[in-house]
C-alpha positions as CSV (number, residue, x, y, z in Angstrom):
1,X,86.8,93.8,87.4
2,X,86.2,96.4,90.0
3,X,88.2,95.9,93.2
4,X,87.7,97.8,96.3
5,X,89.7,99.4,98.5
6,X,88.7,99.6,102.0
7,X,91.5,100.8,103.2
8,X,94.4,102.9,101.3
9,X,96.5,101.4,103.9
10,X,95.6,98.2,102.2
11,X,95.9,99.5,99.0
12,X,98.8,97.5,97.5
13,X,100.7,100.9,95.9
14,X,100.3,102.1,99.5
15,X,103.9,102.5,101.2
16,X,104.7,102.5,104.6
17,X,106.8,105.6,106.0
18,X,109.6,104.9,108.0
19,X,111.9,108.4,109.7
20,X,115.4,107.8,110.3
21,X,117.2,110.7,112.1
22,X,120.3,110.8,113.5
23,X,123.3,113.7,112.7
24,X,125.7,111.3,111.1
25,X,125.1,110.6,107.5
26,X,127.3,107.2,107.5
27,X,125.0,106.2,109.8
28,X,121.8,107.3,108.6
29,X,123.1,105.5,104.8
30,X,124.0,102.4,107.0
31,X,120.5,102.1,109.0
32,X,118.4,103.1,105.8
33,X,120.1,100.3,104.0
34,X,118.7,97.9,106.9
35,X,115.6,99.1,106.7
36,X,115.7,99.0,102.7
37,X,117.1,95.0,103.6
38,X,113.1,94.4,104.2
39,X,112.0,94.4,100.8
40,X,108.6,96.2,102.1
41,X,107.1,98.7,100.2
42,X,108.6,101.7,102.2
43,X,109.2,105.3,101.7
44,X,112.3,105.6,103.8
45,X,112.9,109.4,104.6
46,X,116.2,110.0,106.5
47,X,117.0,113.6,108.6
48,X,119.9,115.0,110.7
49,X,118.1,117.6,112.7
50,X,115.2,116.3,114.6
51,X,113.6,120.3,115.5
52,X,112.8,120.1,111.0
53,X,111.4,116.0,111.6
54,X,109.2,117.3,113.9
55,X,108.3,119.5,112.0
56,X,107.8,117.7,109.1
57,X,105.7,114.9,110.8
58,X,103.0,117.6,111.7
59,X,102.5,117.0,108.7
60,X,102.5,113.3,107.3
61,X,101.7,110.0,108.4
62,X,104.6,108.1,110.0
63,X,104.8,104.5,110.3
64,X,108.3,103.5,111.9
65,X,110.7,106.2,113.7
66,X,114.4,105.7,114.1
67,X,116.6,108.1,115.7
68,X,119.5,108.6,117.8
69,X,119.9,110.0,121.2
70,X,122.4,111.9,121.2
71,X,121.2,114.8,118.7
72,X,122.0,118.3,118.2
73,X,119.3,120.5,119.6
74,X,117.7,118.3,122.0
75,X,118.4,114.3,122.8
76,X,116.4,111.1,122.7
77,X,113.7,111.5,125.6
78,X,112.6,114.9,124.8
79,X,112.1,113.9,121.0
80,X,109.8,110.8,122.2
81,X,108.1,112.7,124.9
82,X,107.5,115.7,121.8
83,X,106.5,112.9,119.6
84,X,104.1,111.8,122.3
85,X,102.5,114.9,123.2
86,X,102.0,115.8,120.1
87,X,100.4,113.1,118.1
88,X,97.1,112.6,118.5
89,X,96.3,110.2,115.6
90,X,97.6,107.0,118.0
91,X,101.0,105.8,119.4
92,X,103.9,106.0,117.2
93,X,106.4,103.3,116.9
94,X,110.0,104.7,117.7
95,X,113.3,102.6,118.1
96,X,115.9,104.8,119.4
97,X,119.8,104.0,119.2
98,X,121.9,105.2,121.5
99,X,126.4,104.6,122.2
100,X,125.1,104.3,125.8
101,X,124.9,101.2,127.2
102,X,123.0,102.4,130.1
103,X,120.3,100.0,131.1
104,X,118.7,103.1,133.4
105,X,118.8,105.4,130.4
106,X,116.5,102.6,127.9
107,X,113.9,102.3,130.7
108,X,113.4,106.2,130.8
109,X,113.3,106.3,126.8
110,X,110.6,103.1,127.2
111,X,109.0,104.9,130.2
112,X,109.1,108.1,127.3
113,X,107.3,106.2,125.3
114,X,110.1,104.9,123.0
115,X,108.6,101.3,121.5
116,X,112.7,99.9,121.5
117,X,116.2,100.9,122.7
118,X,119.3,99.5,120.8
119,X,123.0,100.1,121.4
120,X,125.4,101.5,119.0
121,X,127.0,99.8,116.7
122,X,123.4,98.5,116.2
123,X,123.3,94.4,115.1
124,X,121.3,95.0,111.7
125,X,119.4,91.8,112.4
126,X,118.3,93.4,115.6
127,X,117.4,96.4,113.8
128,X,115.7,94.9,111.1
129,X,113.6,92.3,113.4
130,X,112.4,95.1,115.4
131,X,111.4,97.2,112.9
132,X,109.6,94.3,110.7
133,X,107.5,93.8,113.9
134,X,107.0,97.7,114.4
135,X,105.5,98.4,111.3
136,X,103.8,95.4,111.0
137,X,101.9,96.2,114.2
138,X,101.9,100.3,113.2
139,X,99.5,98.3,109.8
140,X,97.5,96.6,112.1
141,X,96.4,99.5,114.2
142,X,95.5,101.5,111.3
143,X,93.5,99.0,109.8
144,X,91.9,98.5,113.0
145,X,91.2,102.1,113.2
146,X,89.9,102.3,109.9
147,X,87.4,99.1,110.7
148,X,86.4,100.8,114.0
149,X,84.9,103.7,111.8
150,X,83.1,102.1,109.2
């Protein structure tokens, strides 16, 4: 039986990618293993320096971004607003984590173009609700692309 595929996105081998940055490895195991909690079919890439996951999303299709503020070489809003200016294939879902517990500070990441702002410690359910419903919607608008150009 031949099935078609009219989206790889739909393509049940397809996997979603989701970024994780931040420059402390504890955390970046702890915040992959929430995102692993899922049980989606995810390729779950994790960095410490967010100049190099620039970089490498140039290159690749990302799904889900998660990364802290507080980073060496530049911090949480100028990462978004890079993200932002820079992607031209459609908005990119991007929960950034932050020790601040500065109300002002998540409406400038929001305003950045950040999707969600959560606090260090992060709650893992949090975590993990928000980023089920991120890349759950990041799905949607690609298959919505993809219908728009048939």
């Amino acid at each position: 039986m031949n099935m078609v595929v009219s989206n790889i996105r739909s393509a049940s081998k397809f996997k979603q990618t989701v970024l994780i940055i931040d420059d402390q490895p504890t955390v970046l195991s702890i915040h992959a293993a929430i995102i692993k909690s899922l049980k989606l079919n995810l390729n779950i890439v994790t960095m410490t320096d967010p100049i190099e996951a620039l970089a490498w999303m140039s290159k690749r299709q990302v799904d889900l971004i998660v990364s802290d503020f507080r980073m060496m070489n530049m911090d949480g809003i100028e990462f978004v607003e890079t993200i932002n200016r820079t992607n031209s294939a459609g908005p990119k879902p991007i929960i950034v984590i932050s020790v601040l517990k500065d109300k002002k500070l998540h409406k400038e990441l929001i305003a950045a173009g950040a999707s969600a702002c959560l606090t260090k410690p992060v709650n893992p359910t949090s975590l993990a609700n928000m980023a089920y419903f991120l890349l759950d919607r990041s799905k949607q608008f690609y298959d919505h692309k993809y219908l728009e150009t048939q």
